[in-house]
C-alpha positions as CSV (number, residue, x, y, z in Angstrom):
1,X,9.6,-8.4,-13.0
2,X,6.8,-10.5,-11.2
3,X,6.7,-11.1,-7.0
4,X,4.8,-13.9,-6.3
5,X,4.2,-15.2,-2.4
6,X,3.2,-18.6,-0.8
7,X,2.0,-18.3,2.8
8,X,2.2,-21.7,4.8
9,X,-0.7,-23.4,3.9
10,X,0.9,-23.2,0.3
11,X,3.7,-25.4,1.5
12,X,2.5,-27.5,4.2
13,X,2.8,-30.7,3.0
14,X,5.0,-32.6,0.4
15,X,1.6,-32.3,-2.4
16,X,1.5,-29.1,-1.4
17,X,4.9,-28.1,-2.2
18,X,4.6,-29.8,-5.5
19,X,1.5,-27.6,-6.4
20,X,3.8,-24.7,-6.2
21,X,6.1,-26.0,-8.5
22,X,2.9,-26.7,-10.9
23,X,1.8,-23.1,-10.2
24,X,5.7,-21.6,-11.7
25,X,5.6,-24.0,-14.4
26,X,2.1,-22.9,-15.6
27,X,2.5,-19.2,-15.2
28,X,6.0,-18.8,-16.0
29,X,9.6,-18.7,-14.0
30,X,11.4,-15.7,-16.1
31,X,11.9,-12.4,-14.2
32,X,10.2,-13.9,-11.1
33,X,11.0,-13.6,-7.2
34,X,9.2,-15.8,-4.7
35,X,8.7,-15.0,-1.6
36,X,7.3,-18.2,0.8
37,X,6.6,-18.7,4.5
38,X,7.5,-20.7,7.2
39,X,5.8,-24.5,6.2
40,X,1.9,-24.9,7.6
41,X,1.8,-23.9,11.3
42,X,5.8,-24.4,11.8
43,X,5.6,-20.2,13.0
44,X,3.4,-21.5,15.8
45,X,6.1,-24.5,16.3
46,X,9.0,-22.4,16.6
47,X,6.6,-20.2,18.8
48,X,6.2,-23.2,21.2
49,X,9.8,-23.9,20.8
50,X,10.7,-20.2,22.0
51,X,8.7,-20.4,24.9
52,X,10.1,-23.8,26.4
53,X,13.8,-22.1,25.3
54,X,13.3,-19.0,27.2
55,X,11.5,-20.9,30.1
56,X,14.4,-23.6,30.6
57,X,11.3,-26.2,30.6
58,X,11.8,-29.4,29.7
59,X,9.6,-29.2,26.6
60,X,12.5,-27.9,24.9
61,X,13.5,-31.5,23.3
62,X,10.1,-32.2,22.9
63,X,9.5,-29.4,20.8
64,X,12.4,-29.4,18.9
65,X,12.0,-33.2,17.6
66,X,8.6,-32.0,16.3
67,X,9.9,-29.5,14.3
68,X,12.5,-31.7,12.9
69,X,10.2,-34.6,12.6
70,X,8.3,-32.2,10.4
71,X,10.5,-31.5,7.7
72,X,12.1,-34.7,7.8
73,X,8.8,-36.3,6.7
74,X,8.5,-32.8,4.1
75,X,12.0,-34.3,2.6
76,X,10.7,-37.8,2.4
77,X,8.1,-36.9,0.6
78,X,9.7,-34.9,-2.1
79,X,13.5,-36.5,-1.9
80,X,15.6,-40.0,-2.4
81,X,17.5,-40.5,1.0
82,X,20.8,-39.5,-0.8
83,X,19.8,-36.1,-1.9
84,X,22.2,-33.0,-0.9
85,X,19.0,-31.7,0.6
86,X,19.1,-33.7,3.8
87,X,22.9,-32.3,4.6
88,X,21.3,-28.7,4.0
89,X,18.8,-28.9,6.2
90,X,21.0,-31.3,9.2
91,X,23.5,-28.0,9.1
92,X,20.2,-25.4,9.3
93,X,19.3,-27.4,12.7
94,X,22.8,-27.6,13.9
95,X,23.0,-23.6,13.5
96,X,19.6,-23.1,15.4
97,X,21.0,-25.2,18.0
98,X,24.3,-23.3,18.2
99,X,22.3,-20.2,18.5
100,X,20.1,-21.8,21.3
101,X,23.8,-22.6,23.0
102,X,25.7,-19.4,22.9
103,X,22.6,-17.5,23.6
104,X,23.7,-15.0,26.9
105,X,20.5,-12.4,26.5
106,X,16.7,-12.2,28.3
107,X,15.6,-10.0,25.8
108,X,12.6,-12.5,24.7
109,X,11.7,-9.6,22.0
110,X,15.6,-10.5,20.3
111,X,15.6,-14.1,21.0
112,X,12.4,-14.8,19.3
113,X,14.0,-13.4,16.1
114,X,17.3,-15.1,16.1
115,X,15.2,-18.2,16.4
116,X,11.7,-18.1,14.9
117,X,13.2,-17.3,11.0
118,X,14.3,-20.7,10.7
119,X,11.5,-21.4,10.1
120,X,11.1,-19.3,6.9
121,X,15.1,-20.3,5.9
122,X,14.1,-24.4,6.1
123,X,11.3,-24.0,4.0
124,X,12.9,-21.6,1.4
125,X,15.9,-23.7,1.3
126,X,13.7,-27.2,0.6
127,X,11.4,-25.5,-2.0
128,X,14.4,-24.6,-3.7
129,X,16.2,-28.0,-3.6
130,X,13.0,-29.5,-4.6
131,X,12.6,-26.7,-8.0
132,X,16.5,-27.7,-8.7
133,X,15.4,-31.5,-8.5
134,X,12.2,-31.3,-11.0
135,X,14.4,-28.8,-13.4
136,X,13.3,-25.8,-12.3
137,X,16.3,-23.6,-12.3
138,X,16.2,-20.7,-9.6
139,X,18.5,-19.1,-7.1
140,X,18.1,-19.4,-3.7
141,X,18.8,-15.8,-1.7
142,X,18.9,-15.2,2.4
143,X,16.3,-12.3,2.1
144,X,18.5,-11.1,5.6
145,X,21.3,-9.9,2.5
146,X,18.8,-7.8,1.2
147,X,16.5,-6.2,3.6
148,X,18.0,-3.6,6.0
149,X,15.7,-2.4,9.3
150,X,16.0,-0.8,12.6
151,X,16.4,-3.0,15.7
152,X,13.1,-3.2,16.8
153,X,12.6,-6.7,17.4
154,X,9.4,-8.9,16.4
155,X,8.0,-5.8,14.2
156,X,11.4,-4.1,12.9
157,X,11.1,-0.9,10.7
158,X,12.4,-0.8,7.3
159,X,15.8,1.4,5.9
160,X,13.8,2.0,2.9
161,X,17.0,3.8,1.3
162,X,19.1,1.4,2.3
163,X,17.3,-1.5,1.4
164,X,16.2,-0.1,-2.2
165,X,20.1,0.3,-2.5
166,X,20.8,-3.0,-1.8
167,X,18.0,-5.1,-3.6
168,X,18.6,-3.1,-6.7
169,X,22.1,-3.7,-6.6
170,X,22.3,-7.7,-5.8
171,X,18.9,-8.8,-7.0
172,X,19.5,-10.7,-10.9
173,X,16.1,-9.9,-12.1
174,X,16.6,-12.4,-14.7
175,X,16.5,-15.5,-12.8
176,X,13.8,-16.7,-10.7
177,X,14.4,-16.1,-6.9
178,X,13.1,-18.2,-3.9
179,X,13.6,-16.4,-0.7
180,X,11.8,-16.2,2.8
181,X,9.2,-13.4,4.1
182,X,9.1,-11.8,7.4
183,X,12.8,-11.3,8.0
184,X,14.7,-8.4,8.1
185,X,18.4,-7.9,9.7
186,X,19.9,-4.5,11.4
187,X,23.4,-5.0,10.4
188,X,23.8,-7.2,13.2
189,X,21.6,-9.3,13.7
190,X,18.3,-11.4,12.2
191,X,15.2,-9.1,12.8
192,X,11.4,-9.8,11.9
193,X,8.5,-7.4,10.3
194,X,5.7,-8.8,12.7
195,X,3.8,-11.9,11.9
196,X,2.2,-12.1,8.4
197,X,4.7,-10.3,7.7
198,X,6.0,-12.4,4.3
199,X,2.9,-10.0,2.5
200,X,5.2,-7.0,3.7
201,X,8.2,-8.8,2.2
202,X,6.5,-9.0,-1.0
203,X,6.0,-5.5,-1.0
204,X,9.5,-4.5,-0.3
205,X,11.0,-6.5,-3.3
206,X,8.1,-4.9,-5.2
207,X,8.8,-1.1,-4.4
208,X,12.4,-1.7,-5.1
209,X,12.5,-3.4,-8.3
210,X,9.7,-1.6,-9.9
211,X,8.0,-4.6,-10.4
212,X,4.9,-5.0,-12.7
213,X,2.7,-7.2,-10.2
214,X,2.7,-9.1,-7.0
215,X,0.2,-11.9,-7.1
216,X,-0.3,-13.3,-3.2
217,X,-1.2,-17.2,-3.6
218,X,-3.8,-18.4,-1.4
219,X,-6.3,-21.7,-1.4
220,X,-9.3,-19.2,-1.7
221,X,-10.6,-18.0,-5.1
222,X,-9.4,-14.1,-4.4
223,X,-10.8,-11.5,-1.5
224,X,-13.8,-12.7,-0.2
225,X,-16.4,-10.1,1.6
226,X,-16.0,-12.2,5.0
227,X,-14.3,-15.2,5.9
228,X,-15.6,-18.4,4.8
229,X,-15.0,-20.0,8.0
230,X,-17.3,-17.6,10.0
231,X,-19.6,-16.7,7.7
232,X,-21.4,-19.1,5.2
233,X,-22.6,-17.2,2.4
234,X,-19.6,-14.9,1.2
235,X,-18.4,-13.6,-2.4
236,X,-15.8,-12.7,-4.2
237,X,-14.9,-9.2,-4.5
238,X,-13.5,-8.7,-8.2
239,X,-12.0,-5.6,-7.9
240,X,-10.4,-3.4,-4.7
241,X,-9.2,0.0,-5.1
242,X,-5.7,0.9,-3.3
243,X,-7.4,2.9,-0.5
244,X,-10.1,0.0,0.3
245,X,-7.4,-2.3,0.5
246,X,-5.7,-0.4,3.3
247,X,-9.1,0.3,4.9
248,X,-9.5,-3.1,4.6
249,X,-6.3,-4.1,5.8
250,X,-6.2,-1.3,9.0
251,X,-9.3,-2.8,10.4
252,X,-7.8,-6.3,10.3
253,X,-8.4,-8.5,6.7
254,X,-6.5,-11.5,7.1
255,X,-6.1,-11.8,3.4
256,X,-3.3,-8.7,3.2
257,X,-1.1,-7.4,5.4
258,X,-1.6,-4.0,6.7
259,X,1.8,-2.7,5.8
260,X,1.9,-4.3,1.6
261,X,0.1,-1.7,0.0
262,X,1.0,1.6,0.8
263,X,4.6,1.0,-1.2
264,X,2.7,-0.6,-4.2
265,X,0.8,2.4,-4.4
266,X,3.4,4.9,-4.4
267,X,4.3,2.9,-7.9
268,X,1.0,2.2,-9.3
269,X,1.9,-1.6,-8.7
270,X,-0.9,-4.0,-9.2
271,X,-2.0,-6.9,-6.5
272,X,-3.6,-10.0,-7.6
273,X,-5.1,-12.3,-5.0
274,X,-5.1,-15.8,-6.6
275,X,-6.1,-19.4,-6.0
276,X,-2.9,-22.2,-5.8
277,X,-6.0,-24.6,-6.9
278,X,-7.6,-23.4,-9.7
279,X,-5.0,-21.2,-11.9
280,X,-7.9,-20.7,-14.5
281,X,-9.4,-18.4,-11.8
282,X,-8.8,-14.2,-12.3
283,X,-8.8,-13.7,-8.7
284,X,-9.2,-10.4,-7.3
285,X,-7.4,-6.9,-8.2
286,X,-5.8,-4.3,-6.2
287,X,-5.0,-1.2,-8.3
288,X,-5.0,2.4,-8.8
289,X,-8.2,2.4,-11.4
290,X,-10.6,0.3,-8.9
291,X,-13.3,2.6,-7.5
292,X,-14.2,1.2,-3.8
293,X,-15.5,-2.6,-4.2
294,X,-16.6,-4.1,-7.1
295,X,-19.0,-5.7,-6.3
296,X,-20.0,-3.4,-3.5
297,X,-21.3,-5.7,-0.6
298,X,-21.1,-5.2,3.0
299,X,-17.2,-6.5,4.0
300,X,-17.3,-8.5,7.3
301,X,-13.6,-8.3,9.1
302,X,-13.5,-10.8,12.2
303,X,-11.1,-10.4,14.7
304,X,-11.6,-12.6,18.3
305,X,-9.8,-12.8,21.4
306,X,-9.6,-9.2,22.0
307,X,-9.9,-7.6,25.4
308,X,-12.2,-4.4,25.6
309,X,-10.9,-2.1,28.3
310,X,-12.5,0.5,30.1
311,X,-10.6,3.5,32.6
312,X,-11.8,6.2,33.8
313,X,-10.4,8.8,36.4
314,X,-10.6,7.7,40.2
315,X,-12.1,11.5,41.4
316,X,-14.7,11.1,38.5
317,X,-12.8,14.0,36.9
318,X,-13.3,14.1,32.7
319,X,-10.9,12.4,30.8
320,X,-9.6,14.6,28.8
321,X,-6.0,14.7,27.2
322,X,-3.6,14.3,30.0
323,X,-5.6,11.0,30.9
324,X,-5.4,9.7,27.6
325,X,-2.1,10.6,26.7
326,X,-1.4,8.8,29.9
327,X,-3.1,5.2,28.9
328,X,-1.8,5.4,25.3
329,X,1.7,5.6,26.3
330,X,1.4,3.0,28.4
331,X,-0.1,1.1,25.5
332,X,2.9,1.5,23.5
333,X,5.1,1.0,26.2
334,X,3.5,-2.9,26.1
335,X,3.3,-3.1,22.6
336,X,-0.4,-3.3,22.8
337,X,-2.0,-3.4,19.8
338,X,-5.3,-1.1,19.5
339,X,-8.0,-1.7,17.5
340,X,-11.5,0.9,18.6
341,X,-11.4,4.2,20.7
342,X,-14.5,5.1,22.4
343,X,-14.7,7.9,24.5
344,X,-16.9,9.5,26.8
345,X,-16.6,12.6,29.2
346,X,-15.9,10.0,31.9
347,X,-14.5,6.7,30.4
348,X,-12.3,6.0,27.7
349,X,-12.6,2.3,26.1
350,X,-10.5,0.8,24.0
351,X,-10.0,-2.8,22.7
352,X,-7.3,-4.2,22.1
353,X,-4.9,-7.1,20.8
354,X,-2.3,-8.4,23.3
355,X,0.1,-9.9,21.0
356,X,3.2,-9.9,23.0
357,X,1.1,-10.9,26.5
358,X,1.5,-7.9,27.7
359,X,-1.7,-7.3,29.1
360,X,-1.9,-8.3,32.9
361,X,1.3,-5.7,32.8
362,X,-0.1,-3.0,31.2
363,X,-3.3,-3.2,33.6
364,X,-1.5,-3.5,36.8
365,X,0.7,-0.2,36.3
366,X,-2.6,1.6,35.4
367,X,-4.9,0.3,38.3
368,X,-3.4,2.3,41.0
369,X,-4.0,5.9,39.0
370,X,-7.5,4.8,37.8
371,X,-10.6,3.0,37.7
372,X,-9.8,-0.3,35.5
373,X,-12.8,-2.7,34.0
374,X,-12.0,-5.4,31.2
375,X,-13.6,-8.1,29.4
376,X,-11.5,-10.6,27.8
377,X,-12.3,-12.9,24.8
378,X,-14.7,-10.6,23.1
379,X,-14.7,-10.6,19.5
380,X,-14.7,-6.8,17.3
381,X,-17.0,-7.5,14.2
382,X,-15.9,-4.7,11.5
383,X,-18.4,-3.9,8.7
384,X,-17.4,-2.2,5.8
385,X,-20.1,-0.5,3.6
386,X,-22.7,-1.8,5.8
387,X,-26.7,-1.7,6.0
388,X,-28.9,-2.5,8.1
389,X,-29.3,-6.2,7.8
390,X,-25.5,-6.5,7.9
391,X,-25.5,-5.1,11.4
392,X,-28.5,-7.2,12.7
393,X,-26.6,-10.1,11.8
394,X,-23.9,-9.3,13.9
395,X,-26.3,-8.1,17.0
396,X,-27.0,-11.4,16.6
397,X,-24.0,-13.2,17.5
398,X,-24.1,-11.7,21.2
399,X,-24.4,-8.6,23.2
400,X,-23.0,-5.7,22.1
401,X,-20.9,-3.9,24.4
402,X,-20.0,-1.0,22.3
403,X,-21.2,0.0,19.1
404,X,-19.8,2.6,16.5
405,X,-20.5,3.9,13.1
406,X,-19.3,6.3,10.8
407,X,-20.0,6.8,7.7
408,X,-18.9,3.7,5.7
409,X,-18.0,1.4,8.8
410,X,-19.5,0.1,11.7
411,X,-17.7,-1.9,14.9
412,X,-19.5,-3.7,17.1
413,X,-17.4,-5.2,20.1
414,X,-19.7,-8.8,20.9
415,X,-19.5,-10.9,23.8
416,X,-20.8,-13.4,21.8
417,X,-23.3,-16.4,22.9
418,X,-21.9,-19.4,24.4
């Protein structure tokens, strides 16, 4: 049993869409599940069309007809006129707009997930139709069937046992599987694993079908050492142990999500990081008999529009662990997203990532107990196995604001040069 995922760009156009098909056809579509994305930068769509839903603004239409304009021109591309397809998708539209219409809750955490997965179940569902069309025989599941999670909406927790249950069960391993990433439901209702999340998806299926590899399809040639469109001389890393990969993945590579590796390496299940474009490509490796990096290069991890905060005590008292206790549960109470801790005996710093716009809150209810500083739209330059040139290059970008370095990584927080 194989998982294989396509992220957005795999799927963004109707070329693109026929490239997957080439990619099944060439590697084989026996004892395979797929799991593929929302189409290009329809997340962001649905995003936009969340916002102008939840606002009452008269974008709403607007952004609606954009979304449908979109996969109307993906079925014109791939379809004749006639095709069932076209119904399918007419109905998917008609159920997003009943949801819009009987919609009574504020919660924007819930209504994002009842709405933004549509995005995934469009795409899933016109892949599919398209594989059927060109004689590619598969099965088309509603991944919501199949994995179980808490009701923690926009970045939901997995009922391993549960969900192991129930994949195991319903899953025809025989057959090849489309089926969408990121979504989850609580029993109830449609839930999401947090964005990226279709990597975690892949994991799932993996863990609980003992699968023999998950190969993540992307348009680079494997795991670079930096990303290609902030550095220019990069390189392919041929080989990534387990524990690098979550290193790797913790401090913020793009290429695989956080969450996908710690269940493949409970099982010993290999990742491969391929190329869509060139299938004669290895890639890279993610296994249990990788040491570190091969080859071992300084690893650049990018992430920008961060906000670095800094608090300290308003009687210049230490801050010590009432203090910080203090600001980190008001961290999680916003769903704040950290990323570096410094501390001294009278300031504590932190940067951080405000996903959910949660920030302006999160400061406000701490000004009045302490002394609040911030500086938005810094950038937190990660270097993994690092030297000396590696971190003059990034000194380079900008000041640095706060520097820290252990043993095999060094953070560098950069207000970088206009």
């Amino acid at each position: 049993m194989r998982i294989f995922k396509f992220g957005g760009a795999s799927v963004k156009s109707p070329d693109a869409v026929r490239n997957v098909a080439r990619v099944l056809q060439h590697e084989g579509t026996e004892n395979t599940l797929v799991v593929i994305s929302a189409m290009g930068k329809m997340t962001n769509a649905f995003e936009r069309l969340i916002k102008a839903y939840v606002d009452g603004s008269d974008d709403l239409n607007e952004a609606l007809q954009a979304i449908k304009d979109f996969h109307t021109e993906m079925m014109d591309g791939l379809f004749d006129k006639n095709d069932e397809i076209y119904t399918k998708v007419t109905y998917l539209f008609g159920e997003l707009a009943g949801r819009m219409a009987i919609n009574t809750s504020k919660d924007y955490n819930y209504i994002y997930d009842q709405l933004v997965g549509f995005g995934e179940l469009l795409s899933t569902t016109i892949v599919s139709a398209y594989l059927a069309k060109i004689g590619v025989d598969n099965q088309w599941l509603d991944v919501r069937n199949f994995i179980k999670t808490d009701s923690n909406y926009r970045d939901a927790k997995i009922n391993w046992e549960l969900t192991e249950a129930t994949i195991k069960e319903k899953v025809d391993t025989s057959k090849l599987n489309i089926t969408q990433g990121f979504l989850g439901n609580n029993g109830e209702y449609t839930t999401t694993l947090g964005r990226e999340g279709s990597d975690y998806t892949a994991g799932i299926f993996a863990y609980c079908l003992n699968a023999d590899s998950v190969t993540i399809w992307k348009d680079v040639q494997g795991v670079l050492n930096a990303d290609p469109r902030v550095f220019e001389e990069t390189e392919l890393l041929r080989n990534i142990s387990y524990t690098e990969a979550i290193e790797m993945a913790f401090y913020g590579a793009s290429v695989i999500h956080p969450k996908t590796i710690q269940p493949l390496e409970q099982k010993q299940i290999p990742l491969f990081v391929r190329s869509f474009d060139d299938l004669d490509l290895e890639g890279t490796a993610v296994s249990g008999s990788a040491k570190g990096i091969e080859p071992e290069v300084p690893c650049y991890i990018v992430k920008k529009n961060q906000t670095l905060v800094s608090v300290s005590a308003k009687d210049f008292s230490f801050m010590v662990e009432d203090n910080i206790s203090a600001v980190f549960k008001k961290l999680h109470d916003y769903k704040i997203k950290v990323n570096l801790i410094q501390n001294s005996a009278i300031s504590f710093s932190v940067c951080i990532e405000d996903k959910f716009n949660n920030f302006d809150k999160f400061y406000n209810d701490l000004k009045s107990t302490f002394n609040m500083k911030s500086y938005k739209d810094v950038t937190l330059y990660t270097v993994r196995h690092f030297n000396d040139e590696a971190i003059e290059s990034i000194k380079s970008k900008g000041r640095a604001i706060i520097r820290q370095i252990n043993t095999e990584t060094a953070q560098l927080v950069i207000q970088e040069n206009a």
